[in-house]
C-alpha positions as CSV (number, residue, x, y, z in Angstrom):
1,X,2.9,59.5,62.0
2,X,-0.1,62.0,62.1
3,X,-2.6,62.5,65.1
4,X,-6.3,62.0,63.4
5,X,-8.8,63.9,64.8
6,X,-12.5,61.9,65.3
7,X,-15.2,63.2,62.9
8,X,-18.1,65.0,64.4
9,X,-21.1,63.1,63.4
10,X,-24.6,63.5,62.7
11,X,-26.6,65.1,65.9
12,X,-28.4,62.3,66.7
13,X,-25.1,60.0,66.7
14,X,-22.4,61.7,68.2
15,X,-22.0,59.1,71.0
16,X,-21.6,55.9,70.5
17,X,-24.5,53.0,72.0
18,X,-22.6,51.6,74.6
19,X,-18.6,52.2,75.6
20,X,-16.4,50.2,77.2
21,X,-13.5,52.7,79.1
22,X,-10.9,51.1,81.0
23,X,-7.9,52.0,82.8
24,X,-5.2,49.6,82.3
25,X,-2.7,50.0,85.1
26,X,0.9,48.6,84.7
27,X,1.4,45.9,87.7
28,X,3.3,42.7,88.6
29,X,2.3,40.1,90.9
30,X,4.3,37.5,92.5
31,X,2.9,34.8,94.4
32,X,5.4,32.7,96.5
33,X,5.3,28.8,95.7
34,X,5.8,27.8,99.4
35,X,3.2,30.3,101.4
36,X,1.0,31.5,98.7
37,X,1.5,35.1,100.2
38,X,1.5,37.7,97.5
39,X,3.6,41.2,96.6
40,X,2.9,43.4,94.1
41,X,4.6,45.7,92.0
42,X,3.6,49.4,90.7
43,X,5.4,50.1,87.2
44,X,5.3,53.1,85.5
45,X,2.8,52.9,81.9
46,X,-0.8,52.9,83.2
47,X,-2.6,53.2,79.8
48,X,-6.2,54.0,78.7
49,X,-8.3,51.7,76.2
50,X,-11.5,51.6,74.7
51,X,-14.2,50.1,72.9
52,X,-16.5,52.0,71.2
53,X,-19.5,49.6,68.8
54,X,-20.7,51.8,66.6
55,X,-24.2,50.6,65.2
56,X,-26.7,50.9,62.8
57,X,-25.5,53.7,61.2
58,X,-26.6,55.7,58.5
59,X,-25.0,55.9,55.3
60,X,-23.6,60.0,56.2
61,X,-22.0,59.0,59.5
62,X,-20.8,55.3,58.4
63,X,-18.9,57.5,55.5
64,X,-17.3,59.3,57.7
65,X,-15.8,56.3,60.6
66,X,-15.2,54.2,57.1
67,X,-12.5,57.6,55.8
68,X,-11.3,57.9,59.8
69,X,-10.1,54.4,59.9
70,X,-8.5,54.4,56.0
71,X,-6.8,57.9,57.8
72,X,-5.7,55.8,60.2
73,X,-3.9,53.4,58.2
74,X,-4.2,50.8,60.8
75,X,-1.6,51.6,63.4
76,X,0.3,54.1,61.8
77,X,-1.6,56.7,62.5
78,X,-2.7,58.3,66.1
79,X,-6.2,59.0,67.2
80,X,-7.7,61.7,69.6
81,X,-10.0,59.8,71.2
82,X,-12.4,61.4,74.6
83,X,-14.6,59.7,76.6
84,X,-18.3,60.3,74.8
85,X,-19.6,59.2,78.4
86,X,-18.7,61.8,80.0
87,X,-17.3,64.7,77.2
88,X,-17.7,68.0,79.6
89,X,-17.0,68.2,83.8
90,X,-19.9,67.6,85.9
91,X,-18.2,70.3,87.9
92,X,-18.8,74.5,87.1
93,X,-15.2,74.6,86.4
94,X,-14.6,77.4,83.6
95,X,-14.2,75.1,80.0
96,X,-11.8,77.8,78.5
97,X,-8.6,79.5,80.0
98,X,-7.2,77.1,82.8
99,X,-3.9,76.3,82.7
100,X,-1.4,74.9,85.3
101,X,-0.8,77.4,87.9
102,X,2.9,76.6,90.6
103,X,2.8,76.8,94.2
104,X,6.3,76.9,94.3
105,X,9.6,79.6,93.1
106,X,10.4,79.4,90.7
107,X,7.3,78.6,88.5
108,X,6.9,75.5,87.5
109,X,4.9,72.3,87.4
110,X,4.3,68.9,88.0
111,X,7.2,67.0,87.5
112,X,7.2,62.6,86.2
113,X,5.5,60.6,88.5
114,X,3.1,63.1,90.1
115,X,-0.7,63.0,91.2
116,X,-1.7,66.3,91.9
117,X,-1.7,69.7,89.8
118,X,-2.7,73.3,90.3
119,X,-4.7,75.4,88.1
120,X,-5.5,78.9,87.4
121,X,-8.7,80.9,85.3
122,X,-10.9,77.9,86.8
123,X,-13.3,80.7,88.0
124,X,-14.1,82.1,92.1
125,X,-15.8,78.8,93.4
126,X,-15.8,77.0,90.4
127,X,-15.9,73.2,91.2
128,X,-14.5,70.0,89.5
129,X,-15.7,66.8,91.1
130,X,-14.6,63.1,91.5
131,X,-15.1,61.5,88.1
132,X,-13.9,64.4,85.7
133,X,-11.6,64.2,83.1
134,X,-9.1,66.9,81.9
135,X,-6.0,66.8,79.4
136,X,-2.5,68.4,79.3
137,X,-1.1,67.6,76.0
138,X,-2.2,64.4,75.1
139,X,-1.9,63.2,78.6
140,X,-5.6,61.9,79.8
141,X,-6.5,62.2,83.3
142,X,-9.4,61.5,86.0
143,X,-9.9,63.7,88.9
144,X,-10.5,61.8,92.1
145,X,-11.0,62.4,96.0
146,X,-13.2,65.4,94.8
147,X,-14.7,68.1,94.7
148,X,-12.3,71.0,94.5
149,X,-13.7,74.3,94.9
150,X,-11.2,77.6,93.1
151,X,-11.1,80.2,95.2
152,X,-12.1,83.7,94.8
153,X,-9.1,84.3,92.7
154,X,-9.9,81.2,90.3
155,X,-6.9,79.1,91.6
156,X,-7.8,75.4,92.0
157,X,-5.3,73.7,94.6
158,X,-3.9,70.5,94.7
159,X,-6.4,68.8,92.7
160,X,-6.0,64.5,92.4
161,X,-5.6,62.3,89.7
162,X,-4.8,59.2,88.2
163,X,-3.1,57.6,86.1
164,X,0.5,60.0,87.5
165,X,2.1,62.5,84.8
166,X,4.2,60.5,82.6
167,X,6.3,63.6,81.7
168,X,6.8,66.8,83.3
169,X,4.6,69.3,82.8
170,X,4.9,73.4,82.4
171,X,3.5,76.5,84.6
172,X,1.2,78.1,82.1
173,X,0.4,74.4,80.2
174,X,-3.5,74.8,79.0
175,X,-5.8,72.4,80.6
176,X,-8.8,70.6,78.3
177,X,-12.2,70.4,79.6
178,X,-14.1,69.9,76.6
179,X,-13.5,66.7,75.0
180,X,-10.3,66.3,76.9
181,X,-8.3,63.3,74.5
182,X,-5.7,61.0,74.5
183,X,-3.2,59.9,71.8
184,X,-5.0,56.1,70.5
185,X,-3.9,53.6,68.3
186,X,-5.9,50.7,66.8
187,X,-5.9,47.5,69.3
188,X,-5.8,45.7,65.6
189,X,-4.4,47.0,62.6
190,X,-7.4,46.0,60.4
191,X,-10.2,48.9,59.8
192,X,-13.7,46.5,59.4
193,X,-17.7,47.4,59.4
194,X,-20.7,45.4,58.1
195,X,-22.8,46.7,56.0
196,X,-27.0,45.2,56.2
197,X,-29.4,45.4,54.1
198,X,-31.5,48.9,53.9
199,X,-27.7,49.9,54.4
200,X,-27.3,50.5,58.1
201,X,-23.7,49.9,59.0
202,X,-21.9,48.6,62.0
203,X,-18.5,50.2,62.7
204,X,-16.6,48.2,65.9
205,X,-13.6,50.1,67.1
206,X,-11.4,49.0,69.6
207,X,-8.6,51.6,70.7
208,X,-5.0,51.5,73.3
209,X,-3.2,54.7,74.5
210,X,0.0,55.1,72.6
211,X,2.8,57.3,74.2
């Protein structure tokens, strides 16, 4: 199994039309027979998908998505997929040299399970704000209850998320702002686009975290 980059396309096309982004949280309901009242469940697994309907390409770019599915080789293969909505923080945070910082002795980070993290190099006052997206590893996340000012050493504190860590992270981890990704499989196995006349392409791809 491989982890397949996305192709950088032509200026003009390098976000898709439209983009469907969703969080998929792992829940259970249960609704009782006799009442009607309901409880629900919190498990572990909250997953992102997408779907991304790639249009009227040109023959250049359409090239390119046609060899990034064959690499995929339907759902063998894992892709690093970002949100083209929103690709860079709306916040001043620094883009290069943040990494998890520790409140605690001895260093470490957030553990399984956890909602906050602390970072380091952000930059004195640098912001993030509600709605950003960062990566640790191939671990996707979205800041919320923002915004989260560094202070004047560049230490960020406490800042939220969702979906929780899934597994534990380092002191020292880097943290992606640029094109933060997550590890994506095919939601079908089957690479297709449709070709028109004048040759402008349609490429429909529809993608589920994999971990």
């Amino acid at each position: 199994m491989s982890n397949i980059a996305f192709p950088t396309l032509s200026v003009l096309r390098d976000s898709p039309p439209s983009l469907k982004w969703e969080l998929v949280s792992n829940t259970q309901v249960f609704t009782s027979e006799l009442s009607g009242s309901m409880q629900t469940l919190e498990l572990p697994g909250a997953r992102w998908s997408c779907e991304v309907p790639w249009a009227d390409l040109e023959e250049d770019d359409a090239a390119l998505l046609q060899a990034f599915l064959a690499k995929l080789r339907g759902q063998a293969n894992r892709a690093l997929i970002y949100n083209w909505a929103r690709s860079v923080p709306r916040g001043t945070i620094n883009v290069s040299g943040v990494t998890i910082d520790s409140l605690v002795s001895p260093l470490a980070g957030p553990v399984a399970g956890a909602t906050t993290v602390t970072f380091k190099g952000c930059g004195a006052s640098k912001t993030l704000v509600t709605g950003d997206f960062f990566s640790i590893g191939t671990e996707l996340k979205l800041v919320v209850d923002g915004p989260y000012v560094a202070g004047v050493g560049g230490q960020m504190v406490n800042v939220a998320f969702e979906p929780p860590v899934r597994a534990a992270w380092s002191y020292g981890d880097p943290v992606v702002l640029t094109k933060p990704t997550c590890k994506m499989i095919l939601s079908d196995p089957r690479g297709t686009w449709t070709t028109r006349p004048g040759k402008f392409t349609d490429v429909p791809m529809q993608f589920i975290e994999m971990f």
